[in-house]
C-alpha positions in Angstrom: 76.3 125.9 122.4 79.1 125.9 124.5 77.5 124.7 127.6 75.7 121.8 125.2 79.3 121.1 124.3 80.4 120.5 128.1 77.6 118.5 129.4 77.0 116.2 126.9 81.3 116.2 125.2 81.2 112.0 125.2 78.0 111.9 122.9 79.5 114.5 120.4 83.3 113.2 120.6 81.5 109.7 119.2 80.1 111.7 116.4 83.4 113.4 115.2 85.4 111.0 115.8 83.2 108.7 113.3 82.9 111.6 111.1 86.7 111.6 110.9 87.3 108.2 110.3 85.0 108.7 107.2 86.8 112.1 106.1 90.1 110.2 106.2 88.9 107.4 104.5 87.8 109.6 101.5 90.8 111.6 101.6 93.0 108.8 101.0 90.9 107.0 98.4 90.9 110.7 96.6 94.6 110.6 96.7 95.4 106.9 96.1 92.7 106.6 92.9 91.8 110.2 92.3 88.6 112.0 92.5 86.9 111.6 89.4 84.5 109.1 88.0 85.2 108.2 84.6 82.1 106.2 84.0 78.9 107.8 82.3 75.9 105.9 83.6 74.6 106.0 86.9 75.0 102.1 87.8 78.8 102.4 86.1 79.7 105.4 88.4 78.1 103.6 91.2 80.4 100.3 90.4 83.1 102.1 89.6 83.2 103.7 93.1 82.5 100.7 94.9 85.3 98.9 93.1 87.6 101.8 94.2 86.7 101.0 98.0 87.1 97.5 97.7 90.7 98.4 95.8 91.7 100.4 98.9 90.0 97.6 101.4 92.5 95.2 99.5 95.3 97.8 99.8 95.2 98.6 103.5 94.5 94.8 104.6 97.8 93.8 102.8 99.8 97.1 104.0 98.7 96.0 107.5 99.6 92.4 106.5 103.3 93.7 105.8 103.5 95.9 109.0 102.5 94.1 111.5 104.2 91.0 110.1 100.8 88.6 109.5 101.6 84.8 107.4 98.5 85.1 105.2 96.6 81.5 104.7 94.9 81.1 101.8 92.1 78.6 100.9 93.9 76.0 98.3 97.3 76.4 100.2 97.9 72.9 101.8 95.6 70.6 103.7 92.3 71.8 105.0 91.8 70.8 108.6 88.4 69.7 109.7 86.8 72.5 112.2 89.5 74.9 111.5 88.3 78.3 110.7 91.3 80.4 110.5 92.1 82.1 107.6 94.9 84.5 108.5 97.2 82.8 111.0 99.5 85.2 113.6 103.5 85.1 114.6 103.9 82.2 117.5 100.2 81.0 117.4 
């Protein structure tokens, strides 16, 4: 296995490090919303957990909003210019 490791280390890096993306995404929605399901159904547990991703979606877009110092534009907010498709405008552009 440890030769299979060697010779073919890009291919299996990919893997883990996808794997770990996914491990870390579950460890911090366990920690930010806990790890239970409250609901009793099967479609209510499987809305309830998608409405906990799309709670820490919301949660790491606006952290990363604050961090890295991003104006938000939202739709409604002043005029609407004709071919413009930027929602989220950056420092100095």
């Amino acid at each position: 296995m440890f030769l299979y490791f060697n010779f073919r280390r890009d291919e299996l890096l990919k893997s883990y490090h996808q794997r770990s993306n996914i491990e870390s995404t579950f460890a911090m929605l366990k920690a930010k919303f806990l790890d239970s399901v409250r609901s009793k159904s099967d479609v209510a547990m499987k809305n309830e957990v998608l409405c906990k991703f799309l709670c820490h979606n919301i949660v790491v877009v606006h952290q990363s909003m604050i961090e890295l110092g991003i104006e938000g534009t939202f739709w409604g907010e002043g005029e609407k210019v004709e071919g413009e498709r930027a929602v989220i405008r950056f420092p100095g552009a």
